[in-house]
N, C-alpha and C positions, 0 to 999 in steps of 0.2 A: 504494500500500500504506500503512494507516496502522498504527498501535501506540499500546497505552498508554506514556503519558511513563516510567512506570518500569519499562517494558520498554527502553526501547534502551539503557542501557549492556551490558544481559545480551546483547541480541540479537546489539549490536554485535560482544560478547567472542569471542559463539558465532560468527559469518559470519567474525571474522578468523581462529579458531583453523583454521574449514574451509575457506578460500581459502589461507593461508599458514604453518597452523602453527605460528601462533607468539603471545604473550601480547602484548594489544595496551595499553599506557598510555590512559586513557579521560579527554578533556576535553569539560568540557561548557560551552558557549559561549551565551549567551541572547538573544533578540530583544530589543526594546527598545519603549516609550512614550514619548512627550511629552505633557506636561500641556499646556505652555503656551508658548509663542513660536516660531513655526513661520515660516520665511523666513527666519530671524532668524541663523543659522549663517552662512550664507557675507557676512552684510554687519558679521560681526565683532559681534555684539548676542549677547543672551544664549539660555541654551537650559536646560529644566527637564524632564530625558529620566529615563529610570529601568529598570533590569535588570527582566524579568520569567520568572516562572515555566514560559516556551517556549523552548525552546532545540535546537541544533544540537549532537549528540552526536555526536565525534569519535575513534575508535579508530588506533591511531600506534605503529608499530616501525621502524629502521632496517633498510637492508639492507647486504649486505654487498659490490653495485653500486651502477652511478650509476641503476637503473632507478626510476621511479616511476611507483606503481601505484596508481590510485583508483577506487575503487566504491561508489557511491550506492547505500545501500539502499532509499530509496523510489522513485529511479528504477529499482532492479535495472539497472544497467547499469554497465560499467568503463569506464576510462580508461589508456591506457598513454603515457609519453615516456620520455625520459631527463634528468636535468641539465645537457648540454649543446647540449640542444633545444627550449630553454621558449619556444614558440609559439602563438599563441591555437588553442585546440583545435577551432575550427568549431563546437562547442557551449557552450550558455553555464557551465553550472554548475562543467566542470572549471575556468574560466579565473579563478574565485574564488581556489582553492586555489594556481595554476599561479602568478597573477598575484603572490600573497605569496613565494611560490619566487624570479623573482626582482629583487623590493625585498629580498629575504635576501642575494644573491649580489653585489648590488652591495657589498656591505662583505663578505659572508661568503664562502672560497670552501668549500663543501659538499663535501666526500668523497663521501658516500656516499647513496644514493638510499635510497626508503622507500615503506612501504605505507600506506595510509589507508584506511578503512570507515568512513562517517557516517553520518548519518541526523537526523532531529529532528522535535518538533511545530507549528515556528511556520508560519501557513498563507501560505500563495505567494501573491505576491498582496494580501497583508494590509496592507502598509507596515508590518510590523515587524522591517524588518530583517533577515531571513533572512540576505541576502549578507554585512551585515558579521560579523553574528555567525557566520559561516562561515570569513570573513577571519581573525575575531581567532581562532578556536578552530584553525585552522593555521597562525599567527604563533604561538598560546604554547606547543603541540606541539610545531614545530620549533625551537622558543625551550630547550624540558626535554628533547629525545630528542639533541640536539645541542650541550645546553650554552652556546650563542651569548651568556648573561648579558647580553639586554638587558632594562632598563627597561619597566615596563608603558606608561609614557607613548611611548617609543619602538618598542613592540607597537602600539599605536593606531596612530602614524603611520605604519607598514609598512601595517596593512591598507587603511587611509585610500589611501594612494599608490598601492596594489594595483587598487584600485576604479575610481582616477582615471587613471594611466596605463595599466593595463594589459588591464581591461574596457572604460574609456572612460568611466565614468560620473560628471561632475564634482559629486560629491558634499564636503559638508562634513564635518567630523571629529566631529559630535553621533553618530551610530550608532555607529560604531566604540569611540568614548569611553564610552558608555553602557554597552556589550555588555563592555567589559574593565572596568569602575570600579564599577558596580553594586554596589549595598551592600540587602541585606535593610530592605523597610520605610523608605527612605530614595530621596528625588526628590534630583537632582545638578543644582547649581543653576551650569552651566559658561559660564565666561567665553570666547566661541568667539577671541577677541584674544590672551590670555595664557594661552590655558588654564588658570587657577583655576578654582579648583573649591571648592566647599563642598556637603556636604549637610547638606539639607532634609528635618525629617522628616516624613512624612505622615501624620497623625494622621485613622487612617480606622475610625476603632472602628465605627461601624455604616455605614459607607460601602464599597461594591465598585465596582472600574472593572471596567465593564463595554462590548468592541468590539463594536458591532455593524456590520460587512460587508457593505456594499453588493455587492458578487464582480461587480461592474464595474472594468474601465480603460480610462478612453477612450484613444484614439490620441494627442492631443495632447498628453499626460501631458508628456514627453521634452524634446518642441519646444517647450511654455509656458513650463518651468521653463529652460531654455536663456535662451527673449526675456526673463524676466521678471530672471535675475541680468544679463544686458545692460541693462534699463533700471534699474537699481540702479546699474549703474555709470555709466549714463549723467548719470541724476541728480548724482554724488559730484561728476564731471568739471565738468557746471555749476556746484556751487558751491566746485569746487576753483579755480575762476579768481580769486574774491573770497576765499576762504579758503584757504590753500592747506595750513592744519595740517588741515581735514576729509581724516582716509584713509580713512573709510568710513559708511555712514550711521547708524552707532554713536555718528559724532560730528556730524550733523546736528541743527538745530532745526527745529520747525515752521516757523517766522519763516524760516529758510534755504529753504525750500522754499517757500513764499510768493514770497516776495521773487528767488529765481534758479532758480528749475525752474518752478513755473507759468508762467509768460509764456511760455517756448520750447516744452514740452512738458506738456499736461496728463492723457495718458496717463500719463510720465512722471513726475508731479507725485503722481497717483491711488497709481501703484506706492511710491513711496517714503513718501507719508504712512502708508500701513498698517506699513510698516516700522516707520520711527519712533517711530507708538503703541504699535506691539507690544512693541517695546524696552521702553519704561517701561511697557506693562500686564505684562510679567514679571517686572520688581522690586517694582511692586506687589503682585502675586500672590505672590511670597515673605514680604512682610510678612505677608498674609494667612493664611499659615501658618505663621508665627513666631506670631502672636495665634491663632491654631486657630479662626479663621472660613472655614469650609470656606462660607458663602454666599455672601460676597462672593467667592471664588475662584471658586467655580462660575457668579456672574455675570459674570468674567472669560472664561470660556472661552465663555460664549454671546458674545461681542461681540468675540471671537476671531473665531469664525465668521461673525458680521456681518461683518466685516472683509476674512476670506480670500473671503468671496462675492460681496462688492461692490465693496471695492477692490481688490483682488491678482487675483481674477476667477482661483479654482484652484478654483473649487467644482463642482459638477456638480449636474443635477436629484436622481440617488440621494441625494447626502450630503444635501443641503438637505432632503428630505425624511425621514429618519431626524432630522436634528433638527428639524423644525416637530414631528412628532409626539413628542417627547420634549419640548418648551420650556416648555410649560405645566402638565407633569405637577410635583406637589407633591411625588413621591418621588427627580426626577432633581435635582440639585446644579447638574450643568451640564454640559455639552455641545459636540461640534463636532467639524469633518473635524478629523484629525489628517493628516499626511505631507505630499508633494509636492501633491497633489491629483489632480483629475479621475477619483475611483474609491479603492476600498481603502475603510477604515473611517472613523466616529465612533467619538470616544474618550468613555467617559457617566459619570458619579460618580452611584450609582445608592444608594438608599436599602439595606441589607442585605437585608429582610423583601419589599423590593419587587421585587426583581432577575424572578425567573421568567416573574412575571408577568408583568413589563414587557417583558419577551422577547417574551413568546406573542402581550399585544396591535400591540408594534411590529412583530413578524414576519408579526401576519395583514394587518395594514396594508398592509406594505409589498408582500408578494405581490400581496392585492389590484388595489395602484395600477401593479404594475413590471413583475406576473408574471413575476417573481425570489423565489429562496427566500432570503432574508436569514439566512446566518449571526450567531451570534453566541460570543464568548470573555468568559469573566471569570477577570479574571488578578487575579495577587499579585505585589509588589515582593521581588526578588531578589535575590541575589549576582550579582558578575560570575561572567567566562570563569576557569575555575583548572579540576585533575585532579578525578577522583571516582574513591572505590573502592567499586566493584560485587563 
């Protein structure tokens, strides 16, 4: 089932009043972008993510049990436990919500159980983040319906750990952090080490990002990303023997890698060089947009993609081809897989006046060569996860 994006807080209001009767508090939680440094989270480097205008619309009442009650509205379908039964539900979507319940109870104990009705537009699939922004939009629910006064910074890390222990999925804290910190018009230029944080503004007067969706995922998506943060740490460990202040390859050089990971491993050698460019090609890229030179940024993100398809090897034939066919166009800025890889989107900085069109001719393209219909989104930079009143 879908909906226009300013249908669901009403829809949502209306499904709670007629499942439970009762006026639901309405938060609306948003997927997320990355411009530029992608692997770059979990080896402590930086990461340039940003709220956008798709999000995860969550309606939220207590109850006056320990029951808890949740319903997908685009899957139409419920969920029931209690508070003192939070176990993976055999499907996946409850275990999002389930899994924040409880990172909550480790410190909180909860009284009283609650109803939920969500819903949203960001597409499944997409790498943008659907789940955290799911996470955070029921960490800051049960953050205001319960009072628990934590910290946005400490809302991240619930969803974060919700993700990781309780889904399974060892993800870094760039999604999470994006989906709660998002600022309108503004790229979050986060330190994945110390959590700092600064924004960046994105000065895109005649420029749209635009996704274009490959609506593939290979199978190996899971298992890549698994071996690939294993040979990262493989690498640190070699030259944690000669170095023993390197804690991650945040604090790696070229020359470090040369000198005590090539000789033992050059696969290994391959994985961490792109690491360590990409590191410094996203402080670069922030200059780039300190000076408002949106070209040389947008040659940043093609050599982004050089990089995740030759040396990290997360790229796939769909993404590759989405950007060949975009690389040489004089209206696109720049280009490249965005996410974990192997499927999901390019992220495109696309001329204003060009967008459509460049749709219609990458989209005939791509069916032609895939016979796949290539979606596509053009988003806008957002606020984070907080209430709305409908």
């Amino acid at each position: 089932m879908t909906h226009n994006i300013s249908d669901y807080p009403t829809i949502i209001r209306e499904k709670f009043q007629q499942l439970f009767a009762q006026e639901a508090l309405i938060i609306r939680s948003p997927g997320r972008i990355n411009l530029i440094g992608e692997h770059t989270d979990y080896n402590m480097g930086f990461v340039l993510p940003a709220a956008i205008n798709k999000a995860i619309y969550l309606g939220i009442h207590p109850r006056e049990d320990r029951l808890i009650s949740l319903y997908s509205l685009d899957y139409q379908y419920d969920y029931q436990t209690n508070l003192d039964s939070i176990k993976r539900s055999g499907k996946l979507w409850p275990d999002y919500l389930l899994g924040v319940v409880e990172q909550i109870q480790k410190s909180h104990s909860l009284d009283h159980g609650f109803n939920i009705v969500f819903g949203g537009d960001i597409p499944p699939g997409a790498g943008l983040s659907s789940s955290a922004a799911l996470e955070c939009a029921t960490a800051y629910a049960l953050n205001t319906i319960f009072n628990l006064n934590y910290e946005k910074m400490a809302l991240v890390r619930l969803a974060q750990a919700a993700e990781n222990e309780f889904v399974g999925v060892k993800c870094g804290i760039m999604d999470q952090f994006a989906s709660m910190f998002g600022k309108k018009g503004q790229l979050i230029r986060l330190d994945c080490r110390s959590l700092e944080y600064a924004f960046v503004p994105f000065h895109a007067n005649n420029i749209k990002i635009v996704l274009l969706d490959t609506r593939v995922k290979h199978s190996l998506a899971s298992s890549a990303y698994n071996e690939r943060r294993e040979q990262c740490e493989a690498g640190v460990k070699l030259i944690q023997a000669v170095h023993p202040d390197v804690l991650s390859l945040r604090d790696a050089t070229e020359e470090m890698l040369l000198e005590l990971v090539k000789p033992v491993s050059e696969i290994v050698y391959t994985r961490c060089t792109f690491i360590v460019a990409e590191i410094q090609r996203l402080l670069n890229a922030c200059n780039d947009l300190e000076n408002k030179d949106m070209q040389t940024f947008g040659k940043r993100m093609f050599e982004t993609h050089a990089g995740l398809k030759d040396l990290y090897e997360v790229s796939c034939n769909e993404l590759d081809l989405l950007v060949d066919l975009v690389k040489n166009d004089p209206d696109v800025i720049g280009a490249r897989m965005m996410g974990g890889g192997f499927g999901g989107c390019t992220i495109n900085l696309v001329k204003t006046e060009a967008v459509d069109a460049l749709i219609k001719k990458v989209g005939d393209a791509y069916r032609d060569q895939t016979g796949t219909e290539m979606l596509a989104y053009v988003v806008e930079i957002e606020d984070g996860t907080g209430s709305i009143v409908c």
